[in-house]
N, C-alpha and C positions, 0 to 999 in steps of 0.2 A: 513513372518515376525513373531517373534516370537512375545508372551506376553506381556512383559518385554519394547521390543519395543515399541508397541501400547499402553502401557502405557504412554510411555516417550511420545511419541506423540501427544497423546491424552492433555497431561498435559502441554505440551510448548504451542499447539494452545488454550488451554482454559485460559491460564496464558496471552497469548499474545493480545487474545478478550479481556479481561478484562483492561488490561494495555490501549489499546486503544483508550477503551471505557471511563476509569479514565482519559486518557490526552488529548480526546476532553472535557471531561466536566472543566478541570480546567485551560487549556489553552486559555486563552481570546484573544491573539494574532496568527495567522497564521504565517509563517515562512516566507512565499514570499507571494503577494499581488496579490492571485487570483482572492480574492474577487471582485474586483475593475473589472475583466472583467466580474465576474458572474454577478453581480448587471446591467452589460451593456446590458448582453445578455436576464436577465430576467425583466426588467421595462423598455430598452426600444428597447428591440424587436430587437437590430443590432447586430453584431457581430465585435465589436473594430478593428480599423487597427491596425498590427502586431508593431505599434511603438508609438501607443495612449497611452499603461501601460508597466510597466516591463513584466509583464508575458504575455505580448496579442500575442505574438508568438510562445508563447505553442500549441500544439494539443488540439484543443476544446470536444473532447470527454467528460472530467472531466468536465470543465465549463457548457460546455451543458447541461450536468448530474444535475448540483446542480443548475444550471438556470431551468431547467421545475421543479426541487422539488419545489422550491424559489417559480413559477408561482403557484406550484399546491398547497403546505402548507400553503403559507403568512405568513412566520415567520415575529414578531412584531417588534423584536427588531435585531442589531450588532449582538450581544452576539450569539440569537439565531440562525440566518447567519452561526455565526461558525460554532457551535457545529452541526448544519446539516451538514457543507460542509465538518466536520473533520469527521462525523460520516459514510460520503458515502464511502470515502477511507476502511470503514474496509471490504467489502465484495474480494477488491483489494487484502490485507491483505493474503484471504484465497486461493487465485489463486495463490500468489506468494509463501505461506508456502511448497506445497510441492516441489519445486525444492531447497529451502533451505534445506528440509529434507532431498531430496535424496543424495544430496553432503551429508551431516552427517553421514547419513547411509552410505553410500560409503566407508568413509573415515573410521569411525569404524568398520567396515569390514574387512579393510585392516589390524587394529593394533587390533583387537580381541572383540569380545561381548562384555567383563565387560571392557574394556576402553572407555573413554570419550576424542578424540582429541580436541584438539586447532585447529580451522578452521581461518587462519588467513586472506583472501580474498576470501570467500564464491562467491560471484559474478565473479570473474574470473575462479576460478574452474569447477562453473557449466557450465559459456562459454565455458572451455578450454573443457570439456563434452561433450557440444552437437556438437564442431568439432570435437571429436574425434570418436563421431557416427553416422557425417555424411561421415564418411570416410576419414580425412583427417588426418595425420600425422605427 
């Protein structure tokens, strides 16, 4: 990986911490209503039947995650509920960065160093990727 590269990279994942970290602080609303199962799992110790909320039939992973912080911080208020539960997703964020960067780089590869493609389904690509090195054709 040249310089040049690791530059750009360097510069997307610092630009995109920060952006994250700006739209948990100014976003007072959650997009879907997980909080309603975290608050369940962390005050009162159960884990919601999959039809008691909208989201209670997600995978508990996340919930669980920001339920023992919930236990172990005691944020005071809603607000600050959020902005912990938006701020756990960013470590998420950094796991997921580089399979979007390797389609990019891939894909500039293909049409040359100094170009910048349009990657216009990033997420299918990378699946369309990893079947094609797990042998399938």
């Amino acid at each position: 990986m040249n310089r040049k590269w690791r530059k750009f990279t360097l510069a997307v994942l610092i630009c995109g911490t920060m952006l994250r970290i700006a739209l948990a602080l100014v976003n007072d609303e959650a997009n879907d209503d997980h909080l309603s199962v975290i608050r369940v799992m962390a005050y009162e110790n159960r884990i919601p039947e999959k039809d008691e909320f909208k989201e209670a039939f997600q995978p508990k992973l996340y919930h669980g995650t920001v339920a023992a912080l919930f236990r172990i911080l005691r944020p005071e208020s809603q607000r600050a509920e959020t902005i912990l539960a938006q701020l756990v997703q960013l470590p998420s964020r950094f796991l997921y960065a580089p399979d979007r960067l390797s389609v990019f780089h891939r894909r500039t590869r293909l049409v040359g160093e100094d170009s910048i493609p349009i990657i216009r389904n990033p997420g299918f690509e990378s699946a369309a990727h990893r079947y094609q090195c797990a042998g399938y054709e």
